[in-house]
N, CA, C and O of each residue as an XYZ file, in Angstrom:
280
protein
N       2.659     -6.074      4.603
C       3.391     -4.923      4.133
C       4.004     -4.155      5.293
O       5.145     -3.700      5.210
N       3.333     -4.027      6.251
C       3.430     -3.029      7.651
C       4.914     -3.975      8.094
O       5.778     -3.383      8.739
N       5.074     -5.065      7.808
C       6.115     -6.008      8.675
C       7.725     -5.933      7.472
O       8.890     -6.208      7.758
N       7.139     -5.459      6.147
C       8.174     -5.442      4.465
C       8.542     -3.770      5.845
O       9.486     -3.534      6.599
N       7.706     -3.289      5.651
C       8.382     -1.692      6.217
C       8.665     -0.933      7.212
O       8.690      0.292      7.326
N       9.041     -2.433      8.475
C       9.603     -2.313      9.590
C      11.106     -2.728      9.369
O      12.038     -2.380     10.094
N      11.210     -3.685      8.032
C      12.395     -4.167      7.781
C      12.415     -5.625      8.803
O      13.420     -5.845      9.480
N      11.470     -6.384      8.837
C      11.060     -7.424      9.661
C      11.042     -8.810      8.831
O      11.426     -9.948      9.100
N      10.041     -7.845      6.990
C      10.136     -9.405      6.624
C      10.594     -9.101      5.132
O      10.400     -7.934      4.789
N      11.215    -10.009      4.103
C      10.978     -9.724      2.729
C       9.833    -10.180      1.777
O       8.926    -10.852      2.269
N       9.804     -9.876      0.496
C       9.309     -9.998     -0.097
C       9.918    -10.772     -1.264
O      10.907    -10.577     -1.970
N       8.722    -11.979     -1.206
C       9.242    -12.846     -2.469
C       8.099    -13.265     -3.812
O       7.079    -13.918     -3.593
N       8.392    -12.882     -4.862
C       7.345    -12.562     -5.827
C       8.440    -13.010     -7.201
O       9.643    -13.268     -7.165
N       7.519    -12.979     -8.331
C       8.126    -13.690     -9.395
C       8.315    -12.537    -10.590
O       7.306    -11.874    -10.829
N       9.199    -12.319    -11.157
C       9.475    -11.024    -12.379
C       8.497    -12.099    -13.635
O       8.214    -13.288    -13.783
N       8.253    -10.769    -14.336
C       7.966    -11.101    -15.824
C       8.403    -12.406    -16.558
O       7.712    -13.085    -17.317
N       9.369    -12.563    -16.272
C       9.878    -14.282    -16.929
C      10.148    -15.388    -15.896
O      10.994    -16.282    -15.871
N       8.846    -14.934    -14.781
C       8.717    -16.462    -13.851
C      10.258    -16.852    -13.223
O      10.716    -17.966    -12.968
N      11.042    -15.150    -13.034
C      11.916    -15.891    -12.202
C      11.671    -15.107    -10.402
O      11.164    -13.990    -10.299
N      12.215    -16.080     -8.897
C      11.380    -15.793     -8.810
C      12.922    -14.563     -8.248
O      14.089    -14.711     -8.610
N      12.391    -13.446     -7.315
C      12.943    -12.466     -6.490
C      12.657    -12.357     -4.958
O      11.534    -12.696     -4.584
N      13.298    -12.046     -4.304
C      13.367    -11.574     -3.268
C      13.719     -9.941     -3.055
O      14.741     -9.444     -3.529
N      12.793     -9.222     -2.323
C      13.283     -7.994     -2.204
C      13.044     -7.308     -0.810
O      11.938     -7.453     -0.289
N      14.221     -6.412     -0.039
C      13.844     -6.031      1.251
C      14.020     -4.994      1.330
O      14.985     -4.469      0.775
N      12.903     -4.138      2.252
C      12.804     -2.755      2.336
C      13.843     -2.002      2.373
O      14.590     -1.993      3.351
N      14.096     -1.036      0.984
C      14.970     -0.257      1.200
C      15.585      0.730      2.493
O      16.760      1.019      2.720
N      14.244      1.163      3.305
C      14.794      2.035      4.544
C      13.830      1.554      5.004
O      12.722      1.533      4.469
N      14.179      1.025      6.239
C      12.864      0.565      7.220
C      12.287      1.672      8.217
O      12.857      2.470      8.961
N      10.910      1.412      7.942
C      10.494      2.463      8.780
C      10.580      2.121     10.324
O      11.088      1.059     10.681
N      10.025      3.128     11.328
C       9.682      3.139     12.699
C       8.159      2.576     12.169
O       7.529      2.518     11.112
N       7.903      2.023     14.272
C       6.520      1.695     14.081
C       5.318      2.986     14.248
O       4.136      2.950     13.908
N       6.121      4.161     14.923
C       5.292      5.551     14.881
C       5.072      5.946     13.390
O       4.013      6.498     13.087
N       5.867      5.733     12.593
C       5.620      6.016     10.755
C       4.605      5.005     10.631
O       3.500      5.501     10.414
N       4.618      3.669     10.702
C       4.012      3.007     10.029
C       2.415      3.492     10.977
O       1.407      3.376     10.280
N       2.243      3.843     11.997
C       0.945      3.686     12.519
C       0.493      4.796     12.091
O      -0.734      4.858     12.013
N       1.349      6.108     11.649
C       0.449      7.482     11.322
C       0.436      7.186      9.698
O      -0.142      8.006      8.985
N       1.222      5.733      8.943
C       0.629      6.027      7.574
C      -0.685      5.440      7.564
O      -1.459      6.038      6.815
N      -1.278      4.230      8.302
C      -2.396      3.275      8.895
C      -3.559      4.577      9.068
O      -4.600      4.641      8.414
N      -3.098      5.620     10.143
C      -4.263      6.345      9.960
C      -4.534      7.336      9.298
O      -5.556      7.972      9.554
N      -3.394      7.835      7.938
C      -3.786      8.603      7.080
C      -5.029      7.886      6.410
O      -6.193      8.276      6.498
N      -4.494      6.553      5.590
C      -5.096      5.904      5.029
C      -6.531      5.539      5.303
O      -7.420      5.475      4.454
N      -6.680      5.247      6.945
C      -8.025      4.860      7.314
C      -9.303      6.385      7.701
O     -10.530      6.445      7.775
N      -8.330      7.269      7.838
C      -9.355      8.801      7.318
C      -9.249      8.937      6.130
O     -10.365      9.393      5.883
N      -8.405      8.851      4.565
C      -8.884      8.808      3.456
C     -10.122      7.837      3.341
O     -11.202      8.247      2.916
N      -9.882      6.303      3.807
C     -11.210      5.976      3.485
C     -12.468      6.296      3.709
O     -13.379      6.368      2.884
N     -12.512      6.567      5.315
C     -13.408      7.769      5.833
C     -14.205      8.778      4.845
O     -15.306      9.042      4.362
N     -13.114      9.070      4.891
C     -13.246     10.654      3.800
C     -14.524     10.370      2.167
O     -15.638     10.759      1.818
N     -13.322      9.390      1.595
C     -14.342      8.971      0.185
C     -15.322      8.512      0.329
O     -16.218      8.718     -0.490
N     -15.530      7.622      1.560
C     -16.808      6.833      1.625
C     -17.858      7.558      2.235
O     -18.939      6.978      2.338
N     -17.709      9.129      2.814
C     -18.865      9.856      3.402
C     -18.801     10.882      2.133
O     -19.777     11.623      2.019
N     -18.021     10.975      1.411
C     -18.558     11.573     -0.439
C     -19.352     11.339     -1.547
O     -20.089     11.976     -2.300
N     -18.728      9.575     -1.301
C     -18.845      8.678     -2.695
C     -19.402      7.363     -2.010
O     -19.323      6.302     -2.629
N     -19.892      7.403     -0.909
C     -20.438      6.398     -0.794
C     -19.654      4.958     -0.631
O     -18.439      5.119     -0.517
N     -20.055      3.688     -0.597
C     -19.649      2.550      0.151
C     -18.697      2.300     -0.463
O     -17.778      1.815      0.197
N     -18.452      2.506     -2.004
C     -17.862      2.407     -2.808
C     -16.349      3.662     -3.097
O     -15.205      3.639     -3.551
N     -17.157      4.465     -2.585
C     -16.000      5.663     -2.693
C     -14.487      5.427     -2.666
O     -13.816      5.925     -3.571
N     -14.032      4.878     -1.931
C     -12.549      4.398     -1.516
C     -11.682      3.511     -2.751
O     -10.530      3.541     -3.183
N     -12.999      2.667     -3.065
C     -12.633      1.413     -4.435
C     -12.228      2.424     -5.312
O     -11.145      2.509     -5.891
N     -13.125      3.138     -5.358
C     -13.401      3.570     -6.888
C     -11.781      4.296     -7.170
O     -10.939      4.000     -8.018
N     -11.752      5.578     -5.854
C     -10.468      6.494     -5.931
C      -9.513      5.614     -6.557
O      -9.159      5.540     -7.734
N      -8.859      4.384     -4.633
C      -8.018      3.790     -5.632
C      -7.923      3.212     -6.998
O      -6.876      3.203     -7.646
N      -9.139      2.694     -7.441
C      -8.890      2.104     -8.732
C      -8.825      3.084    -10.045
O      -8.614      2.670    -11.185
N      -9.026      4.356     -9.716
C      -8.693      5.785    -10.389
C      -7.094      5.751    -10.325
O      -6.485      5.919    -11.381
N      -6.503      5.576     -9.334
C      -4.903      6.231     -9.044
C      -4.623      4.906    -10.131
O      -4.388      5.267    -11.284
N      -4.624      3.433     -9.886
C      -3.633      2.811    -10.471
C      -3.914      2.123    -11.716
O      -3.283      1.155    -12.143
N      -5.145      2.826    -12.401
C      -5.885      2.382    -13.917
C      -4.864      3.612    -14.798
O      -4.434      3.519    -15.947
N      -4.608      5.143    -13.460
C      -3.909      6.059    -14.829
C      -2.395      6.007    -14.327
O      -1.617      6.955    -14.433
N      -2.053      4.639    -13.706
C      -0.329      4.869    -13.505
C      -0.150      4.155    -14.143
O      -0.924      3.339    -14.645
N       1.471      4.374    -14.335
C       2.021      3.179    -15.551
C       2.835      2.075    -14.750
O       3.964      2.131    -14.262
N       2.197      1.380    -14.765
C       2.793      0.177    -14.231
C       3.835     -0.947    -14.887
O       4.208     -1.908    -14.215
């Protein structure tokens, strides 16, 4: 993903009717963006897992994308 949002690599994946796509980062980031989103992320996990335990981090994310609509 870190390499989809340098604008380095694309992404190739298949739609709903098995056809397949290619898609490339709309605005590519810098590598100073991508390393301060790396350590938001790795103090959120921090964070949940000295709350909620080993599990804490799973759980959040699997909270955010059980109530999005995908």
């Amino acid at each position: 993903m870190c390499e989809f949002d340098l604008g380095r690599q694309s992404l190739e994946m298949l739609d709903g009717d098995g056809e397949d796509l290619t898609m490339t980062s709309p605005s590519a980031k810098s590598i100073d963006e991508i390393v301060a989103c790396l350590k938001r992320i790795r103090k959120s996990i921090d964070m949940w897992t000295r709350e909620c335990g080993r599990r804490g981090y799973c759980d959040f994310i699997d909270g955010i994308f059980s109530s999005a609509d995908l």
